[in-house]
VEXDREN-2710 file (C-alpha; in Angstrom, 1 decimal):
% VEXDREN-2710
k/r/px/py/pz
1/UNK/-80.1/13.4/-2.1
2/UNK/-80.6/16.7/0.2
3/UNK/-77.5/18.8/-0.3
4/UNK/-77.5/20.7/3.1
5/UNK/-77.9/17.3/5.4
6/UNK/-75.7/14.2/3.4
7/UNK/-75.9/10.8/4.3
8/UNK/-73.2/9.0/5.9
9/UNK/-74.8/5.3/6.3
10/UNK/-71.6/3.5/5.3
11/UNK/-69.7/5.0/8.5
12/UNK/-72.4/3.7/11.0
13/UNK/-71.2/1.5/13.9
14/UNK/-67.7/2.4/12.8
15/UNK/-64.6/3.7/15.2
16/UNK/-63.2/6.8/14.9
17/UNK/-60.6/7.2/12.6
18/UNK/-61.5/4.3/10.3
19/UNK/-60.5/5.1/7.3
20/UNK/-63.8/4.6/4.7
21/UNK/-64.5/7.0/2.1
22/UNK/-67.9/8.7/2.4
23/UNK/-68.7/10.8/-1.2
24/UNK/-69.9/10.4/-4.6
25/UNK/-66.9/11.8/-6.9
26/UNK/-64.3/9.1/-8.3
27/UNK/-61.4/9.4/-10.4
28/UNK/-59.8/6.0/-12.3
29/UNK/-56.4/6.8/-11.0
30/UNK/-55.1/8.6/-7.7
31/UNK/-52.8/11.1/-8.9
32/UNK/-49.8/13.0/-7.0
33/UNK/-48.1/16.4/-8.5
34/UNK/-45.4/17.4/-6.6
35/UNK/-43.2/20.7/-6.6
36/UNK/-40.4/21.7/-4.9
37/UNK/-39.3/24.5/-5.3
38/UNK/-37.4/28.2/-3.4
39/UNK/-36.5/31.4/-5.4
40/UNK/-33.6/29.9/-7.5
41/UNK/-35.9/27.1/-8.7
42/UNK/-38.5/24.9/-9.3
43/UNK/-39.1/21.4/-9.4
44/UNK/-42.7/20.0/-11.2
45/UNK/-43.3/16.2/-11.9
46/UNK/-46.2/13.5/-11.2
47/UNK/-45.4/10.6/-9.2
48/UNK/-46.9/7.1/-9.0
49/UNK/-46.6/6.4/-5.5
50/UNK/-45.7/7.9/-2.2
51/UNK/-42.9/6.1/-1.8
52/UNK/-40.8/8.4/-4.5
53/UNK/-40.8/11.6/-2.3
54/UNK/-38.3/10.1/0.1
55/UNK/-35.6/11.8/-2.7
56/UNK/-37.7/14.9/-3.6
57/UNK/-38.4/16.5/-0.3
58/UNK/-35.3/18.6/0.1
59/UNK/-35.7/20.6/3.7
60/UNK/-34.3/24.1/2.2
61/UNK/-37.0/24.2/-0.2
62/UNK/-41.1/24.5/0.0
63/UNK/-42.2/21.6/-1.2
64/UNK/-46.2/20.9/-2.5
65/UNK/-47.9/17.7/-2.5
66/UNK/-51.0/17.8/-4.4
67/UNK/-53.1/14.4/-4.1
68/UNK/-55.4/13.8/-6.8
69/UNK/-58.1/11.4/-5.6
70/UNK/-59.3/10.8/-2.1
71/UNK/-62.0/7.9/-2.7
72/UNK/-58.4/5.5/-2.7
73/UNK/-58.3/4.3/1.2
74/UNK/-55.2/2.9/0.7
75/UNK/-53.5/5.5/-0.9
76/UNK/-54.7/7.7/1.7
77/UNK/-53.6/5.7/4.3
78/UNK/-50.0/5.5/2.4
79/UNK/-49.5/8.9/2.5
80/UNK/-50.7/9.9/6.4
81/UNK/-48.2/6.7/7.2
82/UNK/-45.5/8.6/5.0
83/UNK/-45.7/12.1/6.8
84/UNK/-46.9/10.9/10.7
85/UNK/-51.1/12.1/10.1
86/UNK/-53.6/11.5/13.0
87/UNK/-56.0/9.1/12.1
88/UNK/-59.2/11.6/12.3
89/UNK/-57.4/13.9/10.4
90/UNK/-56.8/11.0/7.5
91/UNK/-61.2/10.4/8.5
92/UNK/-62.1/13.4/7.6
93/UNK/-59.9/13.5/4.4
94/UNK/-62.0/10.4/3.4
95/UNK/-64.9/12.2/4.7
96/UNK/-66.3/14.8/1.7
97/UNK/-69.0/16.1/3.4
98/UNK/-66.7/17.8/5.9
99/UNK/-67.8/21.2/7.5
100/UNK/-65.0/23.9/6.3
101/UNK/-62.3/24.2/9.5
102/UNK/-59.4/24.6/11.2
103/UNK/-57.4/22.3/13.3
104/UNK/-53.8/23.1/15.0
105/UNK/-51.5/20.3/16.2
106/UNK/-47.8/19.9/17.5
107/UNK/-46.8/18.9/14.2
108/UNK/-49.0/20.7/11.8
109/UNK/-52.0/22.4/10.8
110/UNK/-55.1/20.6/9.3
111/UNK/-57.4/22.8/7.1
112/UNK/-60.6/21.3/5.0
113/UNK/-62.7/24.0/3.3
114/UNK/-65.3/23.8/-0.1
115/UNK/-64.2/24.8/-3.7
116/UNK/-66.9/25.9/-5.8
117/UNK/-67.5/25.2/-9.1
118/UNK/-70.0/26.6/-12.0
119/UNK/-71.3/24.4/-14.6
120/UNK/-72.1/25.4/-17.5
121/UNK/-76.0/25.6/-17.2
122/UNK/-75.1/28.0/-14.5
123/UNK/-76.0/25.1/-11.7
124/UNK/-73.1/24.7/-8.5
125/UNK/-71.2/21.9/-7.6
126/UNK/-68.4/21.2/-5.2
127/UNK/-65.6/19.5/-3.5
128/UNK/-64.0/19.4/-0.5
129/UNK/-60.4/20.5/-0.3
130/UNK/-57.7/19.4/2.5
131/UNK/-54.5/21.1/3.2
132/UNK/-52.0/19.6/5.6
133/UNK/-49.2/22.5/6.5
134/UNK/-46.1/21.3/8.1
135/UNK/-42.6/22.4/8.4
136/UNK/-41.2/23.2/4.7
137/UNK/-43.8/20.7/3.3
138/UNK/-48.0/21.0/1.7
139/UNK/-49.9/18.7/1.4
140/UNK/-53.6/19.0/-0.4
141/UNK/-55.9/16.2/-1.0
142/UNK/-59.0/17.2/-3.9
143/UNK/-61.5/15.0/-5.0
144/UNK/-61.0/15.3/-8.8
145/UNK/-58.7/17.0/-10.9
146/UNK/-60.8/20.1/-11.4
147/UNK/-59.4/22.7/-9.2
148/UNK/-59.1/26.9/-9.0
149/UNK/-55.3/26.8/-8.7
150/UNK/-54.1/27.0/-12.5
151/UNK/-53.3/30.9/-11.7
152/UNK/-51.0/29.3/-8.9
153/UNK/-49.5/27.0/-10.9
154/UNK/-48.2/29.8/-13.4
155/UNK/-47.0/32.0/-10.6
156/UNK/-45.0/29.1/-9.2
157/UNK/-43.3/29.0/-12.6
158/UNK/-41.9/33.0/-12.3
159/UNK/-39.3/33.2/-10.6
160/UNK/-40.0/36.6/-9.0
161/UNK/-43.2/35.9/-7.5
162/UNK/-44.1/36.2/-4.0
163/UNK/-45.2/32.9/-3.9
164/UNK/-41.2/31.6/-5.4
165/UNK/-39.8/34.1/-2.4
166/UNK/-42.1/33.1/0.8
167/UNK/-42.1/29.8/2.7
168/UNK/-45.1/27.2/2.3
169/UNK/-47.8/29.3/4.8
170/UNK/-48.0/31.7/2.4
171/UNK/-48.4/28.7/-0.2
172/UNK/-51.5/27.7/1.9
173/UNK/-52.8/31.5/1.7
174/UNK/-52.7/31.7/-1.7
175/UNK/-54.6/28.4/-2.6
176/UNK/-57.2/29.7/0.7
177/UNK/-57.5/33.3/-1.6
178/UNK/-57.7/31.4/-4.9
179/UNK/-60.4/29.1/-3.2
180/UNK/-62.1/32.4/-2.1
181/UNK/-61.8/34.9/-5.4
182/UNK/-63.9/31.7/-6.9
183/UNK/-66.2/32.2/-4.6
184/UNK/-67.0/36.1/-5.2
185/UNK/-66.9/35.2/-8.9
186/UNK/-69.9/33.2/-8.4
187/UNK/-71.7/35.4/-5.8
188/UNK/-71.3/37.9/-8.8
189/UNK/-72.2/35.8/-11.0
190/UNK/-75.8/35.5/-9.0
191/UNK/-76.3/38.9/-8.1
192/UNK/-76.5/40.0/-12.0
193/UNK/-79.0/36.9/-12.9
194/UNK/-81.1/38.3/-9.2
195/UNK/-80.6/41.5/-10.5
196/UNK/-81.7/40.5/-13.8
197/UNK/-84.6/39.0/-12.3
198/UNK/-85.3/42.0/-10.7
199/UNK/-85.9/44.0/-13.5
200/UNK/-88.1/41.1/-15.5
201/UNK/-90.6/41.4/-12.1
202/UNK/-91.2/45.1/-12.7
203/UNK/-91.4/44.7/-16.4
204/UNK/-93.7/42.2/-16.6
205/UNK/-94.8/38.9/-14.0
206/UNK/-94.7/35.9/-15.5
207/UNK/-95.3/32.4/-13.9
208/UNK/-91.4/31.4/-14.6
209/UNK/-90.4/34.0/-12.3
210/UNK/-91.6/32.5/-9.0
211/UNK/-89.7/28.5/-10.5
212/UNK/-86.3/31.5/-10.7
213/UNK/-86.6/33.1/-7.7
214/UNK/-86.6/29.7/-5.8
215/UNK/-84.2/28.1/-7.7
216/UNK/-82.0/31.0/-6.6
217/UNK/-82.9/31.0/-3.3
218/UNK/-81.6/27.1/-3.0
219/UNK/-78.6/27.9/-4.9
220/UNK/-78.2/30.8/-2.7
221/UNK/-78.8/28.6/1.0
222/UNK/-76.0/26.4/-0.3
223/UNK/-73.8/29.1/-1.3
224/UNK/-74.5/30.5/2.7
225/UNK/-73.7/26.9/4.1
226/UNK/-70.6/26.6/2.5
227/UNK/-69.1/29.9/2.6
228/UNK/-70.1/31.5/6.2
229/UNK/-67.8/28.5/8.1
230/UNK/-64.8/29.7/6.3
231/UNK/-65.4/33.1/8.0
232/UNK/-64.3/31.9/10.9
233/UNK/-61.2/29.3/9.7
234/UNK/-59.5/32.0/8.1
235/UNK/-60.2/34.0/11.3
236/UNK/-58.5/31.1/13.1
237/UNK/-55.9/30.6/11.0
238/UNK/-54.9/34.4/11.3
239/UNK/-54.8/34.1/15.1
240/UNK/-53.1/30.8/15.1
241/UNK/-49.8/31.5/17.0
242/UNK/-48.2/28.3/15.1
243/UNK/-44.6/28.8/14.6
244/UNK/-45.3/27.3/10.9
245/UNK/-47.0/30.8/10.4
246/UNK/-44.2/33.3/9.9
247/UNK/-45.2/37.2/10.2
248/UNK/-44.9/38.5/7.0
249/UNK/-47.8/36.5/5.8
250/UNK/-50.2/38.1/8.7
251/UNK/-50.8/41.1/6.3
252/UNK/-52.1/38.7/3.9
253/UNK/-54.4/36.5/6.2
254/UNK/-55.9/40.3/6.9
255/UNK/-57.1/41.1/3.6
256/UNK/-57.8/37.2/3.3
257/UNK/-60.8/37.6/6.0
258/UNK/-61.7/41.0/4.9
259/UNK/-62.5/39.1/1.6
260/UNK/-64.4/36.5/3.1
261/UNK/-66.4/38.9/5.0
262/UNK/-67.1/40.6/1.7
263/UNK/-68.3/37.8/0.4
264/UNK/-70.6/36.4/3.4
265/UNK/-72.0/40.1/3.4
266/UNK/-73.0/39.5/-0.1
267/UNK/-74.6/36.4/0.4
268/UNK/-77.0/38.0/2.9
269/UNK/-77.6/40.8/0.5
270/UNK/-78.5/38.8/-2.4
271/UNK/-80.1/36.4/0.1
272/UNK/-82.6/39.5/1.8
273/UNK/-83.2/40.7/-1.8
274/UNK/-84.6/37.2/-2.9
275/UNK/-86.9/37.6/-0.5
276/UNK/-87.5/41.1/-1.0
277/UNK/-88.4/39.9/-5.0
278/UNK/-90.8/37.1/-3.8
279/UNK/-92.7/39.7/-2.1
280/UNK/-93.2/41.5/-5.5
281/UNK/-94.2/38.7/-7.0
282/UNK/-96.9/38.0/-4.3
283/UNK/-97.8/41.8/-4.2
284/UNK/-97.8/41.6/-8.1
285/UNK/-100.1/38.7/-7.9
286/UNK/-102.5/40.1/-5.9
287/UNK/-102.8/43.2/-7.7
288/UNK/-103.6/41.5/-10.9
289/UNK/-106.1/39.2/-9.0
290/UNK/-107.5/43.0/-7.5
291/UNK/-108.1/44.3/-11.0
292/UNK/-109.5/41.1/-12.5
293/UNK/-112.2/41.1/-9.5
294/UNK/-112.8/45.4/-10.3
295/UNK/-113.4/44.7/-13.8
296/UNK/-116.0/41.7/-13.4
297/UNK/-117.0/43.3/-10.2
298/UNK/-117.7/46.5/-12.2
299/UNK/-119.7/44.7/-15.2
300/UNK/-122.1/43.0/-12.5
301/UNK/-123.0/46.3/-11.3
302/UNK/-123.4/47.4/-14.5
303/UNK/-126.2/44.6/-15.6
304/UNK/-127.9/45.2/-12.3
305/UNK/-130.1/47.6/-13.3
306/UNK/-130.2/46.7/-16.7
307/UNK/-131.0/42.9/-15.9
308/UNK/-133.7/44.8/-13.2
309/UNK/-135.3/46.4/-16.3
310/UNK/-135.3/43.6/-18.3
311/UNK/-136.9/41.6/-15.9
312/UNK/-139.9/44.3/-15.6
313/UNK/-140.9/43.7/-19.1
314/UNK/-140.0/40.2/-19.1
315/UNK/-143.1/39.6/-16.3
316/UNK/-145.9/38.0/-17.4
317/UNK/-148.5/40.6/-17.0
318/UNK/-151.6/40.6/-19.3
319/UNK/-151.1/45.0/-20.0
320/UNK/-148.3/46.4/-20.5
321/UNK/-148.7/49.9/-21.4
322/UNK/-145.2/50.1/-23.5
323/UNK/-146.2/47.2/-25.4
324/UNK/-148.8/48.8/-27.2
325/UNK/-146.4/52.1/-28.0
326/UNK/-144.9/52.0/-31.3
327/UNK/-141.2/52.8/-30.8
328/UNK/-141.1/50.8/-27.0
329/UNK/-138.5/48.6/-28.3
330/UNK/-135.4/51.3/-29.7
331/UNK/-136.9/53.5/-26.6
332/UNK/-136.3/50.3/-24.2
333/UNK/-132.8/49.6/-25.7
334/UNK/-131.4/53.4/-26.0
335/UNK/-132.3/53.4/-21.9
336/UNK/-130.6/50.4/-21.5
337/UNK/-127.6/51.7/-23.6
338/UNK/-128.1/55.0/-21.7
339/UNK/-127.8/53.2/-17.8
340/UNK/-125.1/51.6/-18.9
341/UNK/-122.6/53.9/-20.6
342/UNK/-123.8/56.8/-17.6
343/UNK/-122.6/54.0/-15.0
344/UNK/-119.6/53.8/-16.7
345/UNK/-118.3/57.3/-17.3
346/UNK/-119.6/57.3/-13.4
347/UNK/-117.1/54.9/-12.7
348/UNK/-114.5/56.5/-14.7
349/UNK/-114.4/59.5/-12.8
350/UNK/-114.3/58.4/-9.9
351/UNK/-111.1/56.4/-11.3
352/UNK/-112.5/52.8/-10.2
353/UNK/-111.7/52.0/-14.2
END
């Protein structure tokens, strides 16, 4: 299946805001990890069901909902009921093939963007990330368990961490910057293999080269299609005037899109120097095409005039006066050698060899 257009066949003819899962990735069992936590303490346990966090949430406290699983309709639909969620929001939570955004409503803001992952055959996959911030509460919705947010998870555990001392919208800039350092780490990642590559095309062109430089170039397009939207949700995000975003973490959201810039910036780099590299390789082509047509262009006009010689004696003439001559034959041969290395050396300084 193409990964920059995905198809959505199962959603046809539907209404908006039915709730049908549209993705590939599955887990057996939905799971929910909750934490609750402020700078005196924390709080960490899975629950089964939606139902339990009716005695967890305490209002004084930030409280993270991290939901495990989003191929589960019902489950889904449990936990939009539980906490008041639009409809299309709970769609597009369902919906995995979701452009990265930003959505602001009375109640609370709605942000999906794209964690990357990289296998380890050094291929890219991903999935979609949801974040729901409301008043004292998080909510994120992944497709598997596989996630960039261990880091967080140990910070959450130190008491004197930012993250224990803020309120839950700097919670939702730290999983945003976790989602993001992921993202350089990869474009890093490719820029030393392009770089790499780089130095293989003007050490010696092989065939594989051309197979690398597009594989790159795809991996490259998709890196482009999923990280240039987030440009502009963080951007959003910072200018949001949502009293759910509290002014101390506006510094943050700053370097936040500085780093996203940083990375889109990269991409086109890496992006202009793939092309940049396929041009070698072309121009590197056609040079060794050039000198394979000067060297066989240079041994026809060699045997021109030796072939023109050769055909003079090779006539069918009754008299010949050479024939008669004792030494015609070594005298024939040492002109013939004579044409040909002269031609040559001619050649040679006038650096066409």
């Amino acid at each position: 299946m193409a990964r920059f257009l995905v198809k959505r066949s199962q959603k046809l003819g539907t209404a908006p805001g039915s709730l049908i899962f549209v993705g590939k990735q599955k887990i057996d069992q939905v799971m929910l990890e909750f934490f609750s936590y402020d700078k005196s303490g924390i709080l960490n346990k899975e629950i089964k069901h939606v139902g339990e966090l009716k005695g967890l949430i305490d209002s004084k406290k930030v409280s993270w909902i991290n939901h495990v699983g989003v191929h589960d309709e019902g489950a889904i639909e449990s936990i939009g009921n539980f906490f008041h969620l639009h409809p299309l929001q709970l769609e597009d939570i369902l919906n995995t093939t979701q452009r990265p955004k930003f959505e602001e409503t009375d109640a609370y803001l709605f942000i999906q963007i794209r964690m990357l992952h990289l296998k380890e055959d050094g291929s890219l996959y991903t999935e979609q990330l949801s974040i729901v911030l409301m008043d004292g509460v998080l909510i994120s919705f992944q497709e598997i368990p596989l996630d960039v947010f261990d880091p967080l998870r140990e910070r959450l555990l130190r008491p004197t961490t930012k993250i224990r001392l803020r309120k839950n919208d700097y919670l939702a800039f730290a999983m945003l910057d976790a989602v993001v350092e992921q993202y350089i780490f990869i474009i890093e990642k490719f820029g030393e293999r392009i770089e790499h590559l780089e130095d293989q095309l003007l050490e010696r062109l092989e065939k594989s080269h051309l197979e690398q430089i597009n594989l790159y170039k795809r991996e490259i397009n998709f890196l482009r299609k999923t990280i240039r939207p987030v440009r502009e949700l963080v951007s959003q995000f910072k200018r949001s005037d949502s009293a759910i975003i509290h002014s101390t973490t506006q510094p943050y959201l700053r370097d936040l899109e500085e780093q996203i810039i940083l990375a889109t910036e990269s991409i086109e780099l890496y992006r202009d120097m793939l092309n940049d590299l396929l041009n070698l390789y072309n121009s590197g082509l056609n040079n060794r095409l050039n000198d394979i047509l000067r060297v066989l262009t240079i041994f026809s006009v060699v045997f021109i005039p030796l072939t023109f010689l050769a055909g003079i004696y090779g006539t069918n003439f009754k008299y010949l006066p050479e024939l008669d001559y004792r030494y015609a034959y070594p005298i024939f041969w040492l002109v013939l050698i004579a044409v040909a290395v002269g031609m040559i050396l001619f050649f040679k300084k006038r650096k066409w060899l």
